[in-house]
N, C-alpha and C positions, 0 to 999 in steps of 0.2 A: 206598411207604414211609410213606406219610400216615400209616396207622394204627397201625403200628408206633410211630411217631414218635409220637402223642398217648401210649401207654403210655408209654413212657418217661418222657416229660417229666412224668408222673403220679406213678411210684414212684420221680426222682427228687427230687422234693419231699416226700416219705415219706406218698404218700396205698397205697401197697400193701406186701407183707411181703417177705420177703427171695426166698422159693422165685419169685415172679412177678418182681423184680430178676432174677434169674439165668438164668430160662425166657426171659423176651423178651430179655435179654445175648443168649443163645443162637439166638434165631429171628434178632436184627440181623444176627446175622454171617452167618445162612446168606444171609439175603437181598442182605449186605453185598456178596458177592462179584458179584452182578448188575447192579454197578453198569457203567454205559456204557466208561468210560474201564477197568477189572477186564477185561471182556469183551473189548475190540479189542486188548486187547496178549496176551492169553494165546491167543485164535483164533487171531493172525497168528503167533503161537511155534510151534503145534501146524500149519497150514497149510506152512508153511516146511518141515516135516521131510517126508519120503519117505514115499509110500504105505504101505511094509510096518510103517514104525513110525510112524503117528499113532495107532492105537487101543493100540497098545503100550505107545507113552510120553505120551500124551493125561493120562488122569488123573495119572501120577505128575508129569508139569511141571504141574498145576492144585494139587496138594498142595505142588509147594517154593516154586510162588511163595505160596501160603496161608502156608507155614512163615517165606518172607522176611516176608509182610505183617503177621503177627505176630511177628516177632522185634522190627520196628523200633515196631510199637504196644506192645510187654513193653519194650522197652530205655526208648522215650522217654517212654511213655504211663503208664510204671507210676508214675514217680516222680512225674508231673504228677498222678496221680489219688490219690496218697496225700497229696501235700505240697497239694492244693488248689490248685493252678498252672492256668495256661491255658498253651498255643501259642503262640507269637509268632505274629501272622498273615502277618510277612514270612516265616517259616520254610514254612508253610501255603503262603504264593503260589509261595514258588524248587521245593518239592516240584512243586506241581502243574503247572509251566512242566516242570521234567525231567520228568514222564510224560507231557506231551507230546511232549515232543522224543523221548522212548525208543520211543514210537508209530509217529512218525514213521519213528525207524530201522530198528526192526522191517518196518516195512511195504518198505522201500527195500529190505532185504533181501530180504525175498518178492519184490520186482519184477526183482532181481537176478538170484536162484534160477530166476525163471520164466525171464527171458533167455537164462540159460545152457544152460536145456533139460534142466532136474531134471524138469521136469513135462510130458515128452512123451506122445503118449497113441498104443499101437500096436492095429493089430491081429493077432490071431493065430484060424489056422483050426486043427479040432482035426482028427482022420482022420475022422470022421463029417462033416466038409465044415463045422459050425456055427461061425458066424467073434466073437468076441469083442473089446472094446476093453478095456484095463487101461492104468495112467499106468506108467511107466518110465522111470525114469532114465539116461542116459548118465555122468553123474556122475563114474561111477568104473568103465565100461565097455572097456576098452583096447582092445576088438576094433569100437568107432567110431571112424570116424575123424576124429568131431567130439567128442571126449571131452573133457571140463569135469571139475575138479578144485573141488567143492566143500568147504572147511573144514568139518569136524566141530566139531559142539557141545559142552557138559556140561551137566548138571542144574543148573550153576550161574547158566545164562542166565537160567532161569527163577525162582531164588532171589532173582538182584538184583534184575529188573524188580522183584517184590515187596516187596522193601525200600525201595525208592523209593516204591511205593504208598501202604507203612504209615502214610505221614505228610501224603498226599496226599488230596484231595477228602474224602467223607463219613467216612475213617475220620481225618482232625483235628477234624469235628466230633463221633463219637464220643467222643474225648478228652473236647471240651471237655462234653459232658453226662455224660459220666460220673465227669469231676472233682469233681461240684456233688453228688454222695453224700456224703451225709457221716459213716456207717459204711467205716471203712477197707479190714475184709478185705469186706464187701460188692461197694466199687469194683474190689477188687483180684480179687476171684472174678467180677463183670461182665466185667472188661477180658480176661480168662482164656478166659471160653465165650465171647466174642465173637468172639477170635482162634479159636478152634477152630472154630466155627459155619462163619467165614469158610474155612478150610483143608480143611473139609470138602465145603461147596456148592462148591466151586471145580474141589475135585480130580471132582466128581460131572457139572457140568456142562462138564469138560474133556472126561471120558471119552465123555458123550454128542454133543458134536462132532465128536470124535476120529470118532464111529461113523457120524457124518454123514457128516463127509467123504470115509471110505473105503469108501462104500460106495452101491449106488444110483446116481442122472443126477451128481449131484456130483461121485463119483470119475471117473465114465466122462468126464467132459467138466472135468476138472482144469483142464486146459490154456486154457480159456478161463475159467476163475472165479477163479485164480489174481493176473491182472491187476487184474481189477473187485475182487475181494476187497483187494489192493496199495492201489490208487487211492482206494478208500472210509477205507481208514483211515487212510491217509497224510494225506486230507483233514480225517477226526478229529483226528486229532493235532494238527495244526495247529493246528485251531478250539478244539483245548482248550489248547492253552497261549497262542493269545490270548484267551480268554476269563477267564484268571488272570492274566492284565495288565489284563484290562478295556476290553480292545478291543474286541471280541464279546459275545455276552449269552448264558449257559447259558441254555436250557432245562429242567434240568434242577435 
């Protein structure tokens, strides 16, 4: 993001013209959405769902939660970048503390889901004798007789998470550099392609995990990446919202 970041802070002191404002608006958000804390909560969304629909519903939960993380950057961001405002940065710390804590639940979930034995992985021989592994659900199997009743989602899991984003980590300091424009619809067309930029890298690299996972050693061996996948971000989580108390030290 270094280099991204020296442009900006260039055309926001108006050493470049408007089309270069708006082109790197546009590159931040795609890049926006690769950020560490972006990535663990939308993998563990897409992970958690059933082999048949993670490349299904992969990219469209990477565009609603883009759509949440721009709704709350257009709700809160618009009027901070028009009126020349900043963020509270108490507001900046309690954001970044809940998408930890949402990390966290996400992933408790996935550890759940696996428990229950969403993520069994069988084999099956075909009449040519050649024998295959696929992940399968018991879930919602009746004819188990270890059969798990897991809750159904909506699109709207993925909207919130996003909502909670919009005002968290890099995209509060988005805000605050883009408040410092000082052409209005300038700031207010930056703030615009960034959210898109964002909605769009997002839903792109949802879909290319989605394709990850359903497919290839990954799928075959669900059952055991399931947990390590759980563990690793639950442990994220955590270290991200002590690190927005200032407990721990980003790296990042």
């Amino acid at each position: 993001m270094g280099a991204i970041d020296g442009w900006l802070e260039g055309f926001l002191h108006g050493q470049v013209g408007v089309g270069v404002i708006l082109l790197v608006s546009l590159l931040l958000g795609l890049r926006h959405a690769s950020d560490p804390d972006h990535l663990a909560a939308v993998t563990t969304l897409i992970a958690s769902e059933k082999e048949r629909d993670r490349v299904r519903k992969a990219g469209a939960m990477g565009f609603l939660w883009g759509l949440g993380h721009g709704t709350t950057l257009l709700l809160v961001g618009l009027p901070l970048v028009l009126l020349n405002q900043y963020l509270p940065e108490v507001i900046s710390k309690v954001a970044e503390v809940a998408i930890g804590g949402i990390i966290v639940l996400l992933a408790a979930r996935l550890l759940i889901r696996w428990r229950r034995g969403l993520y069994h992985v069988h084999v099956h021989a075909h009449d040519d004798g050649e024998a295959h592994r696929h992940v399968h659900s018991h879930a919602h199997d009746e004819s188990h007789g270890h059969a798990h009743r897991v809750p159904r989602r909506t699109p709207l899991s993925s909207y919130g998470v996003g909502l909670v984003h919009g005002i968290g980590g890099s995209g509060g300091l988005t805000l605050l550099l883009l408040s410092t424009i000082s052409d209005e619809p300038q700031a207010a067309g930056a703030l615009l392609l960034f959210a898109a930029g964002t909605a769009v890298s997002m839903a792109l690299l949802s879909t290319a995990f989605g394709l990850v996972i359903a497919g290839g050693p990954i799928a075959r061996n669900f059952e055991r990446v399931a947990p390590v996948l759980g563990v690793l971000s639950m442990a994220f989580g955590a270290w991200y919202a002590l690190g927005a108390l200032g407990v721990v030290v980003y790296p990042f």
